[in-house]
C-alpha positions in Angstrom: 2.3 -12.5 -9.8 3.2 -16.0 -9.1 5.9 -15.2 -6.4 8.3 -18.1 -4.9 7.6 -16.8 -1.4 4.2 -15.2 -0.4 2.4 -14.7 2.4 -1.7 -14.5 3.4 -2.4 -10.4 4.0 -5.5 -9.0 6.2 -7.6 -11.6 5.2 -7.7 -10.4 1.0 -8.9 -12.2 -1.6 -6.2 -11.8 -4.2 -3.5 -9.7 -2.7 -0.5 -11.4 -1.2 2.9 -10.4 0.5 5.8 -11.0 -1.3 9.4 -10.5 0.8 11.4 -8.6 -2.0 14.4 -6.4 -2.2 15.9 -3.3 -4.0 18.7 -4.5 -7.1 20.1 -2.8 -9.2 17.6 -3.0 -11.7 14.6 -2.1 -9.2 12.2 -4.8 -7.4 13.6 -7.9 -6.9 11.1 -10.7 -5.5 13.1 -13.5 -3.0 13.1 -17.1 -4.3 12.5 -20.4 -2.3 16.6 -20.4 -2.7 17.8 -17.1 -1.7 15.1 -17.3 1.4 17.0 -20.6 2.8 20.4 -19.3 1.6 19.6 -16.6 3.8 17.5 -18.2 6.8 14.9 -15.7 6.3 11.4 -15.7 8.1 8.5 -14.2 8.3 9.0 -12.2 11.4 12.2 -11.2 10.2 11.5 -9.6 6.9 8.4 -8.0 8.7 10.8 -5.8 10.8 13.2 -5.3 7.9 10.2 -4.3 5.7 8.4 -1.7 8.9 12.0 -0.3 9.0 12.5 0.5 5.3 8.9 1.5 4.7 9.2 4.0 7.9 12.8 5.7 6.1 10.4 5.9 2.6 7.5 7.3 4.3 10.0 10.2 5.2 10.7 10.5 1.9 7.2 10.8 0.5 5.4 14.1 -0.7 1.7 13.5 0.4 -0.6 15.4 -2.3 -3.7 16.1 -0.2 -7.0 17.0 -2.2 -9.5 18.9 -1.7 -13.1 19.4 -2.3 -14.3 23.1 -3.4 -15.1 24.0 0.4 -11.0 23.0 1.0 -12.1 19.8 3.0 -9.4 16.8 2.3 -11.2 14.2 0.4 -8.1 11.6 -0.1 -4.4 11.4 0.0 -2.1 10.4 -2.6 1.2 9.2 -1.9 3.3 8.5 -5.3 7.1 8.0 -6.0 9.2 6.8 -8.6 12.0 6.6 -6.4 10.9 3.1 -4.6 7.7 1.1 -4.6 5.4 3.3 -2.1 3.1 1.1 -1.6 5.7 -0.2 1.2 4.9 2.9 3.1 1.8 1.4 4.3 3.5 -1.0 7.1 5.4 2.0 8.8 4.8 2.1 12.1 3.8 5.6 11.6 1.6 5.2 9.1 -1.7 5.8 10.2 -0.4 8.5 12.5 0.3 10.4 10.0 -3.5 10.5 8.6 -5.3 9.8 11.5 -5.6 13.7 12.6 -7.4 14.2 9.3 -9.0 11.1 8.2 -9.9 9.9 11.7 -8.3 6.7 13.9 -9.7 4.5 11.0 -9.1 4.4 7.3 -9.1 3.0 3.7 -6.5 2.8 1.7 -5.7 1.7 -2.3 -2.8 0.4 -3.6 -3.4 0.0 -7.6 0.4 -0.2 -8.1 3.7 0.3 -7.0 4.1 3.7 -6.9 0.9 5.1 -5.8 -0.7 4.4 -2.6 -4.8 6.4 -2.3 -6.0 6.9 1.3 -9.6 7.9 2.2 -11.7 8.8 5.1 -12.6 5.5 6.6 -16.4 6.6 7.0 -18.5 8.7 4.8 -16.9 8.1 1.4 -18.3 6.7 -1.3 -15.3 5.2 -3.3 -17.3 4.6 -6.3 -16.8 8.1 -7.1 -13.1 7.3 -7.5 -12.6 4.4 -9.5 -11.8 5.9 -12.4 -8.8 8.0 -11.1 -7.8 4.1 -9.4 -8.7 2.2 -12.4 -6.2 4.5 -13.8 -3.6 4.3 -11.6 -4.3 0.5 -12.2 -3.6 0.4 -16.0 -0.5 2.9 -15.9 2.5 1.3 -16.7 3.5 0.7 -13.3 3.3 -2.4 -11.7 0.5 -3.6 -10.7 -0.4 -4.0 -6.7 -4.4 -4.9 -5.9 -7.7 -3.2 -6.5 -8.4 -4.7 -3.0 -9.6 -1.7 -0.4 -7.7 -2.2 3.1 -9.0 -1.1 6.1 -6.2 0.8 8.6 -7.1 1.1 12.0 -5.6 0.3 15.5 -5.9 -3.1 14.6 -3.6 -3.3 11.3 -4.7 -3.5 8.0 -7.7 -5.7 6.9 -9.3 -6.4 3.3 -12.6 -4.5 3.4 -13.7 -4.5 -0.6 -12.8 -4.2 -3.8 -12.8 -1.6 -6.7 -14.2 -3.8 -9.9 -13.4 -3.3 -13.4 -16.3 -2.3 -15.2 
């Protein structure tokens, strides 16, 4: 997206962080000016953002879906409220999946205001592109197609869905 401020995330190929804030007029991305106006850091805007994604995350209805044997396939977390995709760097995160998914998992963040989550193990995710392509092309903004691998360790780039 070209943001002022950015920063290297879990070793991805294409996906950045980019310290923003909530305007009145929704997302609004920090410039070099506003970051030394405020003496901002890195550290810093990593609490603010674990504190604000942990009050969303409460906020969140977690659609789980099942297979026809009622075994959870995926989680989708969506919102039109605030960008979801924050939710991810709660503290609680992975806590929150980790009794069904396992202690490690993948997660998808095709835009804004839909975050996927999948088993970390067994899953082909070929089999969903199409509903993240989807998500991809929907009006809202756009996020990654990179896959991110949760686990005790943080999140890490482990693939990517492609475009056909």
């Amino acid at each position: 997206m070209g943001n002022e401020i950015s920063f290297p995330f879990g070793g991805a190929k294409s996906t950045v962080l980019a310290p923003a804030r909530m305007g009145e007029s929704g997302v609004e991305f920090l410039t070099v000016g506003s970051w030394m106006a405020a003496g901002l850091n890195e550290e810093a805007v990593r609490k603010v953002t674990a504190l604000t994604a942990s009050d969303w995350l409460r906020h969140v209805k977690v659609d789980w879906v099942r297979n026809s044997k009622n075994v959870v396939e995926y989680a989708a977390l969506r919102s039109d409220r605030f960008p979801v995709c924050v939710t991810v760097f709660a503290p609680e995160f992975r806590k929150q999946f980790e009794d069904v998914f396992g202690p490690k998992m993948l997660l998808v963040m095709p835009n804004r205001q839909t975050v996927f989550v999948f088993p970390g193990i067994g899953v082909d995710l070929s089999e969903y592109a199409p509903m993240i392509l989807e998500a991809w092309r929907s009006l809202a903004a756009k996020v990654s197609l990179e896959v991110f691998e949760l686990s005790g360790h943080g999140l890490k780039a482990a693939g990517r869905i492609e475009e056909p």
